[in-house]
C-alpha positions as CSV (number, residue, x, y, z in Angstrom):
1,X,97.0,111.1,67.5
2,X,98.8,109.4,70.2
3,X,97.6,109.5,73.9
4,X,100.5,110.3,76.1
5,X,99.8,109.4,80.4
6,X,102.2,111.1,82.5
7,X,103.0,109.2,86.1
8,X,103.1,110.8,89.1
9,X,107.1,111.7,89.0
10,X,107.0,112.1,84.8
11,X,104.7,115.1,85.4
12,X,106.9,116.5,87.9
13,X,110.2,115.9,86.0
14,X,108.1,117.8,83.0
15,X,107.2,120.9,85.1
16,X,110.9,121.3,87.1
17,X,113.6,118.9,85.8
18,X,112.7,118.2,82.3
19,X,116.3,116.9,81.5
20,X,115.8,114.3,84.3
21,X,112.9,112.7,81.8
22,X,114.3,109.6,79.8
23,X,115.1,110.4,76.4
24,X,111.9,108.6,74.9
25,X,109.7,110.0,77.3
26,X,110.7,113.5,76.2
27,X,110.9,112.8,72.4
28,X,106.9,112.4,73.2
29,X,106.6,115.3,75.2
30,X,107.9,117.1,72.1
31,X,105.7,115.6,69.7
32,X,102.7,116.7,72.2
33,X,104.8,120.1,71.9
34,X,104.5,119.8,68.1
35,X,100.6,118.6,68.6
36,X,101.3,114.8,67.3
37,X,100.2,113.5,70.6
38,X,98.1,114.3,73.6
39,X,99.4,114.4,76.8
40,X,96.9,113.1,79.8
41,X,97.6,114.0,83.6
42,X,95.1,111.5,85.0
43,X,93.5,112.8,88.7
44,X,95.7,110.0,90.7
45,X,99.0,111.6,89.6
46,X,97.2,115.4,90.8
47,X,96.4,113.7,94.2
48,X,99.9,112.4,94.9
49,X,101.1,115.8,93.5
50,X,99.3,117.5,96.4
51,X,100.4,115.0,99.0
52,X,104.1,115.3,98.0
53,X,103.8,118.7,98.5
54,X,102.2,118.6,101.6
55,X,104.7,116.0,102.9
56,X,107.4,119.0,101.9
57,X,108.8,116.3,99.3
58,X,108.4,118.8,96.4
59,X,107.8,122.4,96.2
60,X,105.3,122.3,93.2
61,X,101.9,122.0,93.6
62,X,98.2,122.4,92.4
63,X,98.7,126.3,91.1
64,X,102.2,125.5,89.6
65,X,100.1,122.4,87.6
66,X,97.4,124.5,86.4
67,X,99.8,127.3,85.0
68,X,101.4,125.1,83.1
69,X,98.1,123.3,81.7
70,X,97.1,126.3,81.0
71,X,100.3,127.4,78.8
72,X,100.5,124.2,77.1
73,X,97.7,123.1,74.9
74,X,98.6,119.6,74.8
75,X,98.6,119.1,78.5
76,X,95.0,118.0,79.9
77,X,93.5,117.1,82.9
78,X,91.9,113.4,83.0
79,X,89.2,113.4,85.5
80,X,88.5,109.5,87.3
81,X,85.5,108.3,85.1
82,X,84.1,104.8,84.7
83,X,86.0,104.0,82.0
84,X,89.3,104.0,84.6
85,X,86.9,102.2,87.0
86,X,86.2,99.2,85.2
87,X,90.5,99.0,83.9
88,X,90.8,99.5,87.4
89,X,88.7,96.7,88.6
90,X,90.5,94.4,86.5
91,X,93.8,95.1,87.4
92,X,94.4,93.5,90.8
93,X,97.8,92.8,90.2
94,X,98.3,96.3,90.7
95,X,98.9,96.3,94.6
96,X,99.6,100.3,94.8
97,X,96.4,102.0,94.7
98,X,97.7,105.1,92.7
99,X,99.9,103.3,90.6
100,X,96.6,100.9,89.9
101,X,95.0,104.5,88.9
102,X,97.4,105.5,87.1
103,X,98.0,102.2,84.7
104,X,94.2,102.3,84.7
105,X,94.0,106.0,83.0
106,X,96.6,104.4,80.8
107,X,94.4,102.1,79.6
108,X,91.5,103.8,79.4
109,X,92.4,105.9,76.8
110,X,94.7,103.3,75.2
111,X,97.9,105.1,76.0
112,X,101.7,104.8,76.5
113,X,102.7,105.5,80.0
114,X,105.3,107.9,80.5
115,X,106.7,106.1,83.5
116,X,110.8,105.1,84.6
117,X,108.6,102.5,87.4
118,X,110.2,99.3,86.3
119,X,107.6,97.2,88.4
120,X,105.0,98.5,86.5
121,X,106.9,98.6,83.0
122,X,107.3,94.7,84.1
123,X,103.4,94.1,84.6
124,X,103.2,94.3,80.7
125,X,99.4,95.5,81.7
126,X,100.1,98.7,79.4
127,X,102.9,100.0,77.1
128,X,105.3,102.3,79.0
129,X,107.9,104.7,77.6
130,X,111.1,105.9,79.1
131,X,114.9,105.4,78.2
């Protein structure tokens, strides 16, 4: 089964705007649908979640998240473990510390990134999905 990470505006296009998701990122989101893949909301992309909202830059937040974990099987928390510690340690490149997370989580449980950031699709430090 294929490990799916969402980044930080991929989960929030899934929850509210799912037509603004590129068309590959969504053909995975409907395999998760169809349980051919797993999709992973690492804890970095729930932390800027909360701070967008706080910021008044969105209007979803933490409850919104959890109802939809809860009515789709194939979403899942991923808590910050030391497996995404040691990715994360070797990843200096990575400037942004979320986006360093968030690649991390990626590789961590050797999955594609669901993620329209071109700077980190350009890194090449893990595969990324999106157009």
């Amino acid at each position: 089964m294929r490990n799916v990470v969402l980044d930080t505006h991929a989960c929030i296009y899934a929850l509210v705007a799912p037509a603004k998701l590129g068309r590959a990122a969504r053909r995975l989101l409907g395999e998760a649908e169809r349980g051919r893949a797993t999709v992973w909301i690492p804890a970095a992309v729930v932390i800027e979640l909360i701070m967008l909202r706080e910021l008044g830059r969105i209007q979803i937040g933490l409850s919104d998240l959890r109802a939809a974990m809860e009515g789709a099987p194939a979403l899942h928390f991923l808590p910050l473990d030391l497996r995404q510690l040691i990715e994360f340690s070797a990843i200096a490149a990575v400037r942004d510390p979320f986006d360093r997370l968030i690649v991390s989580a990626a590789r961590a449980v050797d999955g594609v990134l669901a993620s329209k950031d071109e700077a980190l699709q350009a890194t090449g430090l893990v595969r990324t999905v999106w157009h």
